[in-house]
C-alpha positions in Angstrom: -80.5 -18.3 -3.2 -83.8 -18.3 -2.6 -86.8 -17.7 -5.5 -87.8 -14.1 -5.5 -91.7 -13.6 -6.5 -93.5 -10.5 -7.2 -97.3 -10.4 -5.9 -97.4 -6.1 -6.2 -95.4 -3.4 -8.0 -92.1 -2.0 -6.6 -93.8 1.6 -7.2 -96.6 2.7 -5.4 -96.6 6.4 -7.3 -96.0 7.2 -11.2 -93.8 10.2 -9.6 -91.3 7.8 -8.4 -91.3 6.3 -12.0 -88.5 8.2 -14.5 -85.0 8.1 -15.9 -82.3 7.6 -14.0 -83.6 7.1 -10.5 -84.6 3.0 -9.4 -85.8 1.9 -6.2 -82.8 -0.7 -6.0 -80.1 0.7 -7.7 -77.1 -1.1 -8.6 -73.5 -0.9 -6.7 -70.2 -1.9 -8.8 -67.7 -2.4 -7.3 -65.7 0.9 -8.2 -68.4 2.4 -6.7 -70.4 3.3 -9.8 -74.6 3.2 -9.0 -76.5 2.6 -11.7 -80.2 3.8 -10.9 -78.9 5.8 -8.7 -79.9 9.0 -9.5 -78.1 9.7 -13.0 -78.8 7.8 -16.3 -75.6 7.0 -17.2 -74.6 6.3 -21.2 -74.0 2.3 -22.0 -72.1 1.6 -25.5 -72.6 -0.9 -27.0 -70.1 -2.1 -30.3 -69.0 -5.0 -33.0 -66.5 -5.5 -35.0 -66.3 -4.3 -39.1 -67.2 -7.1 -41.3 -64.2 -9.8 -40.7 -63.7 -13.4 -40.2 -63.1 -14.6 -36.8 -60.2 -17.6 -36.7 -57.6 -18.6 -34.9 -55.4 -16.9 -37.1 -57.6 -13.9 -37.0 -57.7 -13.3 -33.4 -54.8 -10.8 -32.9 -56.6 -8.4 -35.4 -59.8 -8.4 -34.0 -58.3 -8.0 -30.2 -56.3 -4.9 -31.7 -60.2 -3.8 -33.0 -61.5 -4.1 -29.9 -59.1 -2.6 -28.1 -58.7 0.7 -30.2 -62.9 1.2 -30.4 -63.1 1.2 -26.7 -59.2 3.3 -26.5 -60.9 6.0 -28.7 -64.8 5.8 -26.6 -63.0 6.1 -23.0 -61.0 9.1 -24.5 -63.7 10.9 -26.1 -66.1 10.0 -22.4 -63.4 11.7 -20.7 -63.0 14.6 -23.1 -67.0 15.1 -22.5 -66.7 14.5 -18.8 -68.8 11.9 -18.9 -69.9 10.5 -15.0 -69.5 7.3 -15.8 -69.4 5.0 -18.2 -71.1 1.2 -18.8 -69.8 -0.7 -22.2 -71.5 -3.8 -23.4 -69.7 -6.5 -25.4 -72.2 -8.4 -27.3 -70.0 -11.5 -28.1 -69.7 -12.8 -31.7 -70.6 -16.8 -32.5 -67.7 -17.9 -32.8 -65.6 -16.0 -29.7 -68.9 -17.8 -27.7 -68.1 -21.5 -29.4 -64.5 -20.7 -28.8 -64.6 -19.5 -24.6 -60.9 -18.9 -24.5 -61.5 -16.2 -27.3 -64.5 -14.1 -25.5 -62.0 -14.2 -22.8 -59.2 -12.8 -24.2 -61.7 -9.9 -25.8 -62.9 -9.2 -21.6 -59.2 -9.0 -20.7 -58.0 -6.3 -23.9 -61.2 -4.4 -23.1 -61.3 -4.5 -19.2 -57.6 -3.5 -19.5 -58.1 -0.2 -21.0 -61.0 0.6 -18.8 -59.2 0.1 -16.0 -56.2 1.9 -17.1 -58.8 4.7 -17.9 -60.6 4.8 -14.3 -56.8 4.6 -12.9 -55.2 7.9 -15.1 -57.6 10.0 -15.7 -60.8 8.9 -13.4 -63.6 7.5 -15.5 -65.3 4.8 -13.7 -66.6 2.5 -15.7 -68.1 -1.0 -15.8 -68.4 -4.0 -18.2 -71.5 -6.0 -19.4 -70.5 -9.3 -21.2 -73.0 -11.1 -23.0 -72.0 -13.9 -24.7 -74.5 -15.1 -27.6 -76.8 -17.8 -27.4 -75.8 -20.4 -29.4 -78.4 -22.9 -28.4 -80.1 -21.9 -31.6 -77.7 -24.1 -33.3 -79.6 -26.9 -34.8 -76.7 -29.3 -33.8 -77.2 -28.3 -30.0 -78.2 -31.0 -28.0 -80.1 -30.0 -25.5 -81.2 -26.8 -23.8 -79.4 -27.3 -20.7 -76.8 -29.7 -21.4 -74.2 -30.7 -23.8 -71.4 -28.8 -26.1 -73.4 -25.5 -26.5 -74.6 -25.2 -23.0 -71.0 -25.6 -22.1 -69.5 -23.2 -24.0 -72.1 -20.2 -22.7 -71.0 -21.6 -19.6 -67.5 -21.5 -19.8 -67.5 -17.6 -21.3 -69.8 -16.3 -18.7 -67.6 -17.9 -16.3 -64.2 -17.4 -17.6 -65.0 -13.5 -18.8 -66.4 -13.1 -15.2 -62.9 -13.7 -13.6 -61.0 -11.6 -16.5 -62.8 -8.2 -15.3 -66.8 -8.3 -16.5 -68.8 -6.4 -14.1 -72.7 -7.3 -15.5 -73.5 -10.8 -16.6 -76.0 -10.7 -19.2 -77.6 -13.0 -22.3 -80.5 -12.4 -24.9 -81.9 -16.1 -24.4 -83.7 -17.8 -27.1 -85.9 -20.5 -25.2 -89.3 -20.8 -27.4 -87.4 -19.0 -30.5 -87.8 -22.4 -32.2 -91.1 -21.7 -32.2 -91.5 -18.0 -32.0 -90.1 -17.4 -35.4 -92.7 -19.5 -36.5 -95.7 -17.3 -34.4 -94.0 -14.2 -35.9 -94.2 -15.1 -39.3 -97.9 -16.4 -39.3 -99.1 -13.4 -36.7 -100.4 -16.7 -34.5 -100.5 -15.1 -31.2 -101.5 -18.7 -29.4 -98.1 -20.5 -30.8 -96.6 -17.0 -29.4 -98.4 -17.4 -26.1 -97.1 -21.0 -25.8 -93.5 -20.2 -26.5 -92.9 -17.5 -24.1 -95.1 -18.9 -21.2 -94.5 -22.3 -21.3 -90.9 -22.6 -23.2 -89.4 -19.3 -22.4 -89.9 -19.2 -19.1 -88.8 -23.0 -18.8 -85.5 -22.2 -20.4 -85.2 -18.7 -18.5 -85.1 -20.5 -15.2 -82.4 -23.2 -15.6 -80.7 -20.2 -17.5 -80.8 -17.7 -14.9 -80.2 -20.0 -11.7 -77.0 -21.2 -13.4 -76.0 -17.4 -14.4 -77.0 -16.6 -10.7 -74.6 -19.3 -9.4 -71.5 -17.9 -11.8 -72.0 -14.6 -10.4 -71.8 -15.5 -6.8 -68.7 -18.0 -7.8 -66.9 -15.0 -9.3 -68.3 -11.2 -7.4 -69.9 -10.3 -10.6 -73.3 -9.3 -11.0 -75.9 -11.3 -12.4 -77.9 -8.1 -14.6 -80.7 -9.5 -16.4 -82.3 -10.9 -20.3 -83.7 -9.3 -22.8 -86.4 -10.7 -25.5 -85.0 -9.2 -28.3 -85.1 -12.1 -30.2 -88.7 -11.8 -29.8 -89.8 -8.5 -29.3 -87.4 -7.1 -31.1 -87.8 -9.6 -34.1 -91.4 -8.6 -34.2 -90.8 -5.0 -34.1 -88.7 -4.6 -37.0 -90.9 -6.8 -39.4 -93.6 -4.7 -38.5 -91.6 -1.5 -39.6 -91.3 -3.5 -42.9 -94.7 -4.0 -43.1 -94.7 -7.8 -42.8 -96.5 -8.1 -39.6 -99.0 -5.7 -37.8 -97.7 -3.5 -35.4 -100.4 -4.1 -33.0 -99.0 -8.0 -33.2 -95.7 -7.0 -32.9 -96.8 -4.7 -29.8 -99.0 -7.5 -27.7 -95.9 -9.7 -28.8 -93.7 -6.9 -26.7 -95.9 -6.9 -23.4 -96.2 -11.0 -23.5 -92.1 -11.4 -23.3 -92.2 -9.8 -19.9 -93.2 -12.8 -17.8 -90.2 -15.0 -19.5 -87.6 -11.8 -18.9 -89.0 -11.3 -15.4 -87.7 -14.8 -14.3 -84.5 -13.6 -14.5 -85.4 -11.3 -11.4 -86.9 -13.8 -9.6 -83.9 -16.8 -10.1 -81.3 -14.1 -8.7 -80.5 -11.2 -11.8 -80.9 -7.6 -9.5 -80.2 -5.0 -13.2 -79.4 -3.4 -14.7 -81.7 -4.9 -17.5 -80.4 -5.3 -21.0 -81.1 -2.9 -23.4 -82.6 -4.3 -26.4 -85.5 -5.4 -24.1 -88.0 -2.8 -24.2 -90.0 -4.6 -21.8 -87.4 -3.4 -19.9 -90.1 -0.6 -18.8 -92.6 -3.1 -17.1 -89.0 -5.0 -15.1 -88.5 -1.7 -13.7 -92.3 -1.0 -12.5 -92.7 -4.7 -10.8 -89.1 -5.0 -9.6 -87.7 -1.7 -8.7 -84.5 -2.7 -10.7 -82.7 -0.4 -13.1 -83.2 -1.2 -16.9 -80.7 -0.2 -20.2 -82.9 1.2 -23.1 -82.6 2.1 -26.5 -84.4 4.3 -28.9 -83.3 6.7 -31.6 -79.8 6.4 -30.3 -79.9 2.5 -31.9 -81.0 3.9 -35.5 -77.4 2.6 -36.1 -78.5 -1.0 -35.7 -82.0 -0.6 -36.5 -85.4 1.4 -37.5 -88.1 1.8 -34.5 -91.2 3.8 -33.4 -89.9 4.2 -30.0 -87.2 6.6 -30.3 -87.8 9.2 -27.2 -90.5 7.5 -24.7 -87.6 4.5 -24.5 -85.7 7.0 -22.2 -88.5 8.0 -20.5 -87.5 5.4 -17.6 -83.9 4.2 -18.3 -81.3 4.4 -16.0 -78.3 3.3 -18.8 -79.2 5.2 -22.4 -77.4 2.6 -25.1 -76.8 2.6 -29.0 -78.0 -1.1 -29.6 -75.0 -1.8 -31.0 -72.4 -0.3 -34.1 -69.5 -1.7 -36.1 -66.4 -0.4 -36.3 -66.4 1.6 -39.2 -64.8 4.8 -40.3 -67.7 7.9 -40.4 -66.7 11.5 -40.9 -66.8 12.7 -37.7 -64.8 9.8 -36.4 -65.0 6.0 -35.7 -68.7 4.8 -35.5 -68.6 3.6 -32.0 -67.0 7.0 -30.8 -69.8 8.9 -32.7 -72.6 6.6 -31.0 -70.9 7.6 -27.7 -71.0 11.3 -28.0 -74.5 11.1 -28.9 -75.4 8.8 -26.1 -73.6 11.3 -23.4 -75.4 14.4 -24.8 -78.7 12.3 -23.9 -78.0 11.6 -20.9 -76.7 15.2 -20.4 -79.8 17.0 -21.1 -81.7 14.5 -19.0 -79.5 14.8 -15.8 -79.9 18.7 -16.1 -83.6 17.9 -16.5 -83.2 16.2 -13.1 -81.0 18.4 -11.1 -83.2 21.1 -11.5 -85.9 19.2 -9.7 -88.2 16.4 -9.5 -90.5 18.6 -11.4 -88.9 19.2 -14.6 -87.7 15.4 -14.9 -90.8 14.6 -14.6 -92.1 17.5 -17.4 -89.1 15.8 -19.4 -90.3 12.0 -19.3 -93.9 13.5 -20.0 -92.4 15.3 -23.5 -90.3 11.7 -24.3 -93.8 10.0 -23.5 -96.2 12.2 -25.3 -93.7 12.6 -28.9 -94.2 9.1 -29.6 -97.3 7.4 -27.8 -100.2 8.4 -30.3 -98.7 7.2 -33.3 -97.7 3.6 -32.9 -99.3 0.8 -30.3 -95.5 0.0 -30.1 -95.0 3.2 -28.3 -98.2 3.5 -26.2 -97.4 0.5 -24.6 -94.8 2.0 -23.4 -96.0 4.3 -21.8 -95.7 4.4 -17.7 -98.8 4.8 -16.8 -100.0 2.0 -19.2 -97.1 -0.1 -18.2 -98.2 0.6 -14.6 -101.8 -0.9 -15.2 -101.0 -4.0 -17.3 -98.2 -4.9 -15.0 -100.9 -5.1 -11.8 -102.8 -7.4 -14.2 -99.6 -9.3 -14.8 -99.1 -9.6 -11.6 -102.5 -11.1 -10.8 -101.6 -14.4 -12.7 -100.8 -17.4 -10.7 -98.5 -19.0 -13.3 -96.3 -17.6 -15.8 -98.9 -18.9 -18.2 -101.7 -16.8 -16.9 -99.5 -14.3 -16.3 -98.8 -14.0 -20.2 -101.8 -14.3 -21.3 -102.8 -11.2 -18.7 -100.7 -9.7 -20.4 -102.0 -9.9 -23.9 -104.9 -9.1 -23.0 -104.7 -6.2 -20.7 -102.4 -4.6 -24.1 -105.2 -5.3 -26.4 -107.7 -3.6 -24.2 -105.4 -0.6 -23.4 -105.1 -0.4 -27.4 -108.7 -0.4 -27.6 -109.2 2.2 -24.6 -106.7 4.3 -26.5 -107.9 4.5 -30.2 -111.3 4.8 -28.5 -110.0 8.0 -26.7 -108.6 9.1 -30.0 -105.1 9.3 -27.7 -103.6 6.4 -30.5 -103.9 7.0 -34.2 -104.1 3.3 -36.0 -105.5 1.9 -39.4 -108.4 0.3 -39.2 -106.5 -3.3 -40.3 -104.6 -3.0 -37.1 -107.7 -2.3 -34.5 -108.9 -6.3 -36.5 -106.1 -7.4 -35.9 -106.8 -6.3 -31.7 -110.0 -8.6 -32.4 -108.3 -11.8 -34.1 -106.0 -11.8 -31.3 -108.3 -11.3 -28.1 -110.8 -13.8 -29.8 -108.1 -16.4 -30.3 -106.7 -15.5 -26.5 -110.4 -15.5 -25.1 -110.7 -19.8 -27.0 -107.6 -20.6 -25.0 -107.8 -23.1 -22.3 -106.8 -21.9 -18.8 -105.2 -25.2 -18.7 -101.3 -24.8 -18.5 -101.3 -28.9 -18.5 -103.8 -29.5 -21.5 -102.9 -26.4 -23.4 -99.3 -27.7 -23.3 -100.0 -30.9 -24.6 -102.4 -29.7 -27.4 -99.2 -27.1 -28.5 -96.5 -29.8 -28.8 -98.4 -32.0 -30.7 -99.7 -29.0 -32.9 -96.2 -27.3 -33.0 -94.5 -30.0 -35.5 -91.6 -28.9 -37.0 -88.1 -29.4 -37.5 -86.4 -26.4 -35.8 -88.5 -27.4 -32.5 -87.7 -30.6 -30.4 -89.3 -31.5 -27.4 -86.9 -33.5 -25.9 -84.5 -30.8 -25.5 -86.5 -28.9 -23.5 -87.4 -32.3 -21.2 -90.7 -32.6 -23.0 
C-alpha cells in the first residue's frame, strides 16, 4: 500500500464537523458503520485485581467471558444500535500470544452468539499492550518483544477481532523524562523524531496483518503521552498549559498511522483524536466524563463533541451496587450516545446546538479543553499541515497551541493563573531557540538525552 499524505483538511466547513457523522466512515463486516451517522457506545474493560498464569488462565477466560455476557445483555435490554468492545490486553496475555488469543475467541464467541439470537451487531477492537517498554527489549522493531505484539495482533486477528489497535510508546523513553522536567524541547524530539520513527515501522507492519487477515487496521493513540501529561497536571505536578501543548504535539506521531494504512476508528484515549478527524476525515473513539472510572480529566463533555464511538477508558471487573462495573459503564455510555443521536435526528441544527453546549461547558476553564475545541482544532491543524516534516510539523503545532492560548486568555474566552500564561512564554521561547534543523537538532538531542531507559541503537540511531 501506498503512503497516504495530508497537504489540506478532510473538512472544508465546521458544519460538517460533530458527533457521530465522518467523511469516511468505517464498514465492518456485519455491516456496522462507524461514523456513519450515529455515535455508537465502545466499552472498554479489565479484569479485578488477579494474577495472570498458566494456571490462572481458565479463571480469567470465565471473567472475560461473563463481563461481556452481562454488557451484550444489558445493550440489548437498552436497544442499543450497535455495539463496539475494546480489549485492552494485559502484559502478560501480550508476552504470552496464545493467551490474548484465547481471550479474542471467549469474547468474539459471545458477541457473535449475541448478533446471531437476539441481533446486536457488534465489533471487536484488540489492542495488545506495548511491551517494548520492557528494559530487556531488544530493539524496537525486532527481537522477542516485537514478536510477541506481532504474533497477538496476528493470531487475535484470525480468532474474530474486527479493529486492530495499539497505544505505542516510541519516544516514551524519553517522554517520561520531558514530562517530569516540563522540557518541552526533549518533548518535541521524542514525538517528532522518535515517535514518528517508531509509528511508521509500527503501522506498516499493523497495515500488512490486516490485509493478511480482513481486519481493519483502526489507529494509535498517545496516551502514554498525552494522557500521562494530563493526569499529572490534575495532580498539580505539571502545568496544565504543558500538559495541553504536550496534547496538540502527539498528533503528528498518531497521524502516521493514517498515512502507513490505519482508516479509524481512532482509539479512544487519544484525545488528539479531534485534530485525526479534522485532517483525515476518519472516525475517532473518545472519552470524557464517562472514563472517570479510570481516571480524573478537564475534558469531560467537549470530548464528545466530535466522536463517533463514546468509550469508558477502561473498568475492572468489580461488583458496584447497581451491578458489575463494566455493565454500569455500559448503560451510562448508551444513554450518551442516546441523547446525542436524538440531538441528531432532529436535525443538523440541534446536533450542532448540542456539540456547541459540550464545547462551550468546558473550553473556558482549562487550556486542556480549549484546545479541543473544533474550531481551534480546525486552525492549528492547517498550521500542522503546513510543515514539511513531521518535525516541523510538531513544532507547528506547539506553537500554533501556545498562540491560540494566548489569543484566548487575551479574549478573556480562557480563565488561567497567571503561572500557567509563563509557562506559554518558557515554552514558545525555548520552541522559537530551536534549530529548524531535523539533522542537527537530532544529533544535539541524542547526545543531550543520556540516560539509561533511552538507547539509540534500538531505534537504528
Amino acid at each position: 500500500m501506498s503512503k497516504q499524505s495530508f497537504s489540506s483538511l478532510a473538512y472544508s466547513s465546521l458544519d460538517q464537523f460533530v458527533y457521530g457523522s465522518s467523511l469516511k466512515p468505517v464498514v465492518c463486516k456485519n455491516g456496522l458503520v462507524i461514523g456513519g451517522g450515529q455515535i455508537l457506545p465502545e466499552l472498554n474493560f479489565t479484569l479485578p485485581d488477579m494474577l495472570i498464569t498458566e494456571q490462572t488462565m481458565p479463571e480469567v477466560l470465565k471473567q472475560y467471558k461473563g463481563i461481556v455476557e452481562d454488557a451484550c445483555k444489558r445493550a440489548k435490554e437498552l436497544s442499543a444500535p450497535g455495539l463496539v468492545v475494546e480489549v485492552e490486553l494485559l502484559p502478560p496475555t501480550t508476552y504470552n500470544p496464545g493467551w490474548g488469543v484465547e481471550i479474542t475467541k471467549v469474547v468474539r464467541t459471545v458477541m457473535y452468539d449475541y448478533e446471531q439470537k437476539h441481533g446486536l451487531k457488534s465489533v471487536l477492537r484488540i489492542t495488545p499492550v506495548d511491551i517494548r517498554e520492557d528494559k530487556k527489549s531488544p530493539h524496537m522493531w525486532d527481537g522477542s518483544h516485537w514478536n510477541a505484539i506481532m504474533e497477538t495482533f496476528e493470531g487475535c486477528a484470525r480468532e474474530g477481532a474486527d479493529l486492530l489497535s495499539i497505544e505505542s510508546i516510541g519516544g516514551k523513553d524519553i517522554h517520561d523524562d520531558a514530562i517530569m522536567y516540563c522540557d518541552i524541547v526533549k518533548s518535541l524530539f521524542a514525538l517528532s523524531v522518535l515517535g514518528t520513527k517508531d509509528m511508521s515501522r509500527l503501522w506498516s507492519s499493523i497495515v500488512d496483518i490486516a490485509g493478511r487477515t480482513g481486519t481493519i487496521p483502526a489507529g494509535d493513540t498517545a496516551c502514554g503521552f498525552g494522557n500521562t501529561a494530563m493526569v499529572l497536571a490534575d495532580k498539580r505536578y505539571v502545568p496544565k498549559t504543558f500538559a495541553a501543548i504536550v496534547r496538540v504535539m502527539t498528533v503528528v506521531r498518531s497521524l502516521v498511522a493514517l498515512e502507513e494504512g490505519a482508516v479509524g476508528p481512532h482509539k479512544d484515549c487519544g484525545y488528539e483524536g479531534v485534530y485525526i478527524k479534522a485532517i483525515t476525515g476518519t472516525p475517532i473513539s473518545m472519552e470524557g466524563k464517562s472514563s472517570a472510572c479510570a481516571h480524573l480529566s478537564p475534558v469531560g463533555n467537549i470530548a464528545a463533541a466530535v466522536a463517533d464511538l463514546w468509550s469508558n477508558e477502561s473498568v475492572q471487573n468489580i461488583k458496584l451496587l447497581g451491578g458489575m462495573a463494566p455493565t454500569v459503564s455500559l448503560e451510562q455510555l448508551v444513554y450518551d450516545c442516546r441523547l446525542m443521536n436524538t440531538a441528531a435526528k432532529a436535525g443538523k441544527a440541534q446536533a450542532l446546538l448540542l456539540r456547541d453546549w459540550l464545547t462551550e461547558s468546558d473550553s473556558s476553564l482549562d487550556p486542556q479543553a480549549y484546545v479541543l475545541r473544533p474550531d481551534v482544532a480546525f486552525r492549528i491543524s492547517n498550521e500542522i499541515i503546513k510543515g514539511d516534516s513531521y518535525f516541523a510539523k510538531t513544532k507547528n503545532a506547539a506553537l500554533a497551541a501556545i498562540a491560540e492560548l494566548r489569543q484566548a486568555v487575551a479574549a478573556r474566552q480562557l480563565v488561567i493563573e497567571d503561572k500557567e500564561v509563563k509557562w506559554l512564554d518558557k515554552m514558545q521561547s525555548q520552541l522559537e531557540q530551536t534549530t529548524d534543523d531535523e539533522e542537527a537538532f537530532t544529533s544535539s538531542m541524542i547526545q543531550s538525552c543520556k540516560s539509561a531507559k533511552f538507547v539509540p541503537a534500538k531505534y537504528d540511531m
